[in-house]
C-alpha positions as CSV (number, residue, x, y, z in Angstrom):
1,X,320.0,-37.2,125.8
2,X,318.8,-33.6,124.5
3,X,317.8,-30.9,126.4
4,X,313.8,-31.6,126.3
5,X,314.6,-35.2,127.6
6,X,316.5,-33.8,130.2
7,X,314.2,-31.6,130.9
8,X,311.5,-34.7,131.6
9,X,314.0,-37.0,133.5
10,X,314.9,-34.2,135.7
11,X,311.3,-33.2,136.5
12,X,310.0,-36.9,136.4
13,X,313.2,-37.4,139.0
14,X,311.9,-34.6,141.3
15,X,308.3,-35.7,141.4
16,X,309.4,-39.2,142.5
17,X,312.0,-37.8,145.6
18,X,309.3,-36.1,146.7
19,X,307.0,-38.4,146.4
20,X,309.1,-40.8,148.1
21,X,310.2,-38.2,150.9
22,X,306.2,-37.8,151.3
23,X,306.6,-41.8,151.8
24,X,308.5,-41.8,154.3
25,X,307.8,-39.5,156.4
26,X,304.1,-40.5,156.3
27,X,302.2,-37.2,155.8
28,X,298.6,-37.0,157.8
29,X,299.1,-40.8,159.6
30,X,299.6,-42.0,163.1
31,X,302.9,-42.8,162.3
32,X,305.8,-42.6,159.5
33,X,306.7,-45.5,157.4
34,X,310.1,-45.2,159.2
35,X,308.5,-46.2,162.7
36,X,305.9,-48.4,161.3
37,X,309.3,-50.2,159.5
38,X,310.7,-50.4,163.0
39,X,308.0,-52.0,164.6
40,X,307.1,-54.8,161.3
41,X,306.9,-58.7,162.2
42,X,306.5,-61.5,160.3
43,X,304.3,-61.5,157.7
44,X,300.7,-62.6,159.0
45,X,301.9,-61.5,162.7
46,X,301.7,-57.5,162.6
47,X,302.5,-56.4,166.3
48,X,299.5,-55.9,168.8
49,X,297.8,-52.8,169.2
50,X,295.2,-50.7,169.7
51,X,291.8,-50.2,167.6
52,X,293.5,-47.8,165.4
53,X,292.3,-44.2,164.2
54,X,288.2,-44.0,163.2
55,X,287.6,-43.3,159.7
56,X,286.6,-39.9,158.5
57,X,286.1,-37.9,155.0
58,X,289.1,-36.4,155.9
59,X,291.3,-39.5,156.7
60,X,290.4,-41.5,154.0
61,X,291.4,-38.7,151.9
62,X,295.1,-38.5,153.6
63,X,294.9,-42.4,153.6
64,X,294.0,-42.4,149.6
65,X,297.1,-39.7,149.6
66,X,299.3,-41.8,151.3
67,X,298.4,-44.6,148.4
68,X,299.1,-42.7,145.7
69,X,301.8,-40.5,146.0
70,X,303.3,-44.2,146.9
71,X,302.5,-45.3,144.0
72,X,304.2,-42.4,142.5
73,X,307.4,-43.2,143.6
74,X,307.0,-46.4,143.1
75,X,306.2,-46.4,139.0
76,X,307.7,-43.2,137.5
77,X,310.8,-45.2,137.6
78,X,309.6,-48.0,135.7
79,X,307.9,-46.0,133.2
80,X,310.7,-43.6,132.8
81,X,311.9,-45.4,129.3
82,X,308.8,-44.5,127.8
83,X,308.3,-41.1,128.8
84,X,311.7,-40.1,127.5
85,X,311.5,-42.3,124.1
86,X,308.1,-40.7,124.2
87,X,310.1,-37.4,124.4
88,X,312.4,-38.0,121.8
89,X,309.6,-38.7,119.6
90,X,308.1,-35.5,120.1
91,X,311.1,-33.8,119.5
92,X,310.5,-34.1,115.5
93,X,307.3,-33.3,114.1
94,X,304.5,-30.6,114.3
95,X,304.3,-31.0,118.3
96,X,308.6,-29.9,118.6
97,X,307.8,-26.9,120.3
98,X,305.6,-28.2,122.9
99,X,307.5,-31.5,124.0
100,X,308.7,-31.4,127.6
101,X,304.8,-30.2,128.3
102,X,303.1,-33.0,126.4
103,X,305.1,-35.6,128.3
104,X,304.0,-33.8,131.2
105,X,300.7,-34.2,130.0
106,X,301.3,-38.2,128.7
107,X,302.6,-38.3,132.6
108,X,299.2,-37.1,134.0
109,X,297.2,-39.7,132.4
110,X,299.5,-42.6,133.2
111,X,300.0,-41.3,137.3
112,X,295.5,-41.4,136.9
113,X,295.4,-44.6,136.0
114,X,297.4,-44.7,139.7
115,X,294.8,-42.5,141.0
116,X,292.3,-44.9,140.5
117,X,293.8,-47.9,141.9
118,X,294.9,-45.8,144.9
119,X,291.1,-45.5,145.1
120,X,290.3,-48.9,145.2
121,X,293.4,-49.6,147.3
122,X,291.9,-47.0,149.8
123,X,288.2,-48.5,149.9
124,X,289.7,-52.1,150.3
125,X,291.5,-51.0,153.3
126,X,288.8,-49.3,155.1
127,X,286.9,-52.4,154.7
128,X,289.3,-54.8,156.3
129,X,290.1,-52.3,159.5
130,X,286.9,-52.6,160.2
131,X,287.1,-56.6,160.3
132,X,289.8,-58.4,162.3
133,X,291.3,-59.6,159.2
134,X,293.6,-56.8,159.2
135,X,295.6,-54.9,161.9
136,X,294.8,-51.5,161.8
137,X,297.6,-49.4,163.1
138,X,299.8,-51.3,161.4
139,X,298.5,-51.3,158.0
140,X,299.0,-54.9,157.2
141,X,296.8,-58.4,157.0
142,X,296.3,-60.3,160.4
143,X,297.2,-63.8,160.0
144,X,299.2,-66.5,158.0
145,X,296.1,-68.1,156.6
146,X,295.2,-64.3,154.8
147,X,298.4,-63.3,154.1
148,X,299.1,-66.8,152.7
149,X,295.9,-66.6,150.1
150,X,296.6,-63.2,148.9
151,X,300.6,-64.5,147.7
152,X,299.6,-67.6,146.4
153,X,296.6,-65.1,144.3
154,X,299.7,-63.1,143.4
155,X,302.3,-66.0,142.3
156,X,299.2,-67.7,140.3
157,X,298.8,-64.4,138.9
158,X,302.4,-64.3,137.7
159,X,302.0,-67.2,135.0
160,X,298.1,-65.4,134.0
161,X,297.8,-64.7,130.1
162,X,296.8,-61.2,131.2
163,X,300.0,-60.5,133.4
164,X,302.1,-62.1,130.2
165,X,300.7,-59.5,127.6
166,X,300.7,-56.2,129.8
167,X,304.4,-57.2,130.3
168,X,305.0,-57.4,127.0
169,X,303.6,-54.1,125.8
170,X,305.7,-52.4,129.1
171,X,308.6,-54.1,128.2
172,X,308.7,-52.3,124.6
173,X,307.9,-49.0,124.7
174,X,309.0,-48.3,121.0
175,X,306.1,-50.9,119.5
176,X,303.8,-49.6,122.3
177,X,304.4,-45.9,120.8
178,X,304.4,-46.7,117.2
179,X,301.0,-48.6,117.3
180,X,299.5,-46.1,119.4
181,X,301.1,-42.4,119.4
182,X,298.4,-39.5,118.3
183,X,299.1,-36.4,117.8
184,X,298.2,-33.0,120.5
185,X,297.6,-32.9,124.0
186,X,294.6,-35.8,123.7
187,X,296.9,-37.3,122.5
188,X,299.4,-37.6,124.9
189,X,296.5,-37.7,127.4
190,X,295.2,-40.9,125.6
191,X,298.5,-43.0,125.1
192,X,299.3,-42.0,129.1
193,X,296.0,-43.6,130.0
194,X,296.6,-46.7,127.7
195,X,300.0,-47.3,129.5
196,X,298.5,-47.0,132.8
197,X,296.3,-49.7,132.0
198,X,298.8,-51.4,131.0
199,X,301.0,-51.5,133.7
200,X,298.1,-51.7,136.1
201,X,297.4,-54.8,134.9
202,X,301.0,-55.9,135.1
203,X,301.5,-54.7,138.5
204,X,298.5,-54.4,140.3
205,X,298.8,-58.0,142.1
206,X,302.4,-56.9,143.2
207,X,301.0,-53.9,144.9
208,X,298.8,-55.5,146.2
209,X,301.4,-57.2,148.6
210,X,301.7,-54.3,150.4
211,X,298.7,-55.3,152.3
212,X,300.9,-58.5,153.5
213,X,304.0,-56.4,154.6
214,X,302.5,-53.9,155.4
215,X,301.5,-50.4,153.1
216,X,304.4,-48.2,154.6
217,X,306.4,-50.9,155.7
218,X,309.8,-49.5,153.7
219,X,311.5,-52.8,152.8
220,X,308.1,-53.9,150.7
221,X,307.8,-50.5,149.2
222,X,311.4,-50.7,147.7
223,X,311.4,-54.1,147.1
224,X,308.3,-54.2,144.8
225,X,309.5,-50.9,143.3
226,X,312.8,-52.6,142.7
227,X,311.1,-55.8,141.4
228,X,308.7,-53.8,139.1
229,X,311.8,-51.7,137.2
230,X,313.4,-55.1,136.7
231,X,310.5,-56.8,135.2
232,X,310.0,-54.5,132.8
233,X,313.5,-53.4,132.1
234,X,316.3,-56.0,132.7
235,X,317.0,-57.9,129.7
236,X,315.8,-61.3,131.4
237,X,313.4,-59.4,133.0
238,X,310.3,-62.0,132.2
239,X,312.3,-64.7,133.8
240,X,312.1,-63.0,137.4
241,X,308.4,-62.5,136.7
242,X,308.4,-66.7,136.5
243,X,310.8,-67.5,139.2
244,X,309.1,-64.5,141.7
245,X,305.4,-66.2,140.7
246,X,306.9,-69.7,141.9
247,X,308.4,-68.2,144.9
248,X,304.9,-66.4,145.7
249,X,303.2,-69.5,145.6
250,X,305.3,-72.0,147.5
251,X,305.5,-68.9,150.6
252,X,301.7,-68.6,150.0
253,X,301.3,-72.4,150.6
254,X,303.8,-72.6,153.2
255,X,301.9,-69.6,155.4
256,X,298.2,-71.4,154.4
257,X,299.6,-74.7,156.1
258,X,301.3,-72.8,159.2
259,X,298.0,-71.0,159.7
């Protein structure tokens, strides 16, 4: 690699240990994902406790931080192929001098895209505490019949149309680029964007799986994470996206029976 892309994988690097660190030590909550990993069960059967901490302006905002700093760690590493073939590109052209910062800049807008699904995330999950479909403390679903629904929704989504094509256009950066690289920092602030949407709608059904582990529960965090980067970078990569659906939906069925 040359210096400017070493310049991006180093900083992209940083940002994700410390967004991961951040992760685990669970900034702001009742307990660290470390403890909260400890004390997991079987999905559907989160261990009893107590009504959980009230809702405030202030904890929703360290609960949407918890999201997406998450999601942070979680995505860089999957997107890191095109940031640095996105940083290679700039390295020619009228934009040379500027390239580390626009990929800085191509970085903001994807991590926004984030943002907003963090949002979501957030909203959705103050919603269920209140309702006993979820355990509070724990941070995960109540139930095999609820956890059961939302991975069969996530193996059926596996096989969508929509899941197929957003795969496709995050499994080759270098057509994704060449059909839609501008020049500048819009530029870089539009093609981020685009590949956020992108990947949201590749992933977003995956992530949402944390609510059936558990959202700090460690071994879903870096499994996903794990399953993400080899979706969209293993060779065969499309074939675990198949076999993973199938698997979501026979363990979805399975828990919908049991419950």
């Amino acid at each position: 690699m040359k210096r400017d892309q070493w310049i991006v994988a180093l900083a992209a690097g940083a940002v994700t240990l410390l967004a991961a660190a951040y992760t685990v030590f669970g900034v702001g909550m009742q307990m660290s994902a470390l403890e909260m990993t400890r004390m997991a069960r079987p999905v559907g059967e989160p261990m009893p406790m107590g009504p959980g901490r009230g809702w405030t302006a202030g904890y929703a905002l360290l609960v949407f931080l918890m999201w997406w700093v998450m999601m942070v760690a979680m995505m860089i590493p999957s997107a890191a192929p095109t940031l640095l073939l996105y940083t290679a590109l700039k390295r020619t052209g009228p934009d040379a001098a500027r390239a580390a910062w626009l990929c800085g800049v191509f970085l903001f807008g994807y991590l926004a895209c984030w943002a907003v699904f963090s949002a979501l995330a957030t909203g959705l999950q103050w919603l269920l505490s209140a309702s006993p479909l979820m355990n509070a403390p724990m941070m995960s679903l109540h139930g095999k019949g609820m956890a059961g629904a939302v991975l069969l929704l996530a193996g059926l989504y596996q096989f969508s149309p929509l899941k197929q094509a957003c795969l496709r256009h995050c499994r080759a950066p270098a057509q994704f680029l060449a059909r839609h690289h501008r020049p500048g920092a819009g530029g870089a602030l539009g093609l981020g964007l685009r590949h956020g949407v992108y990947c949201l709608g590749c992933c977003w059904a995956l992530m949402a799986l944390l609510f059936v582990g558990g959202i700090m529960n460690l071994w879903w965090v870096a499994g996903l994470a794990v399953w993400v980067l080899v979706e969209k970078a293993a060779p065969h990569g499309v074939w675990l996206t198949l076999a993973g659906g199938a698997v979501l939906i026979l363990w979805g069925g399975w828990l919908l029976l049991a419950g």
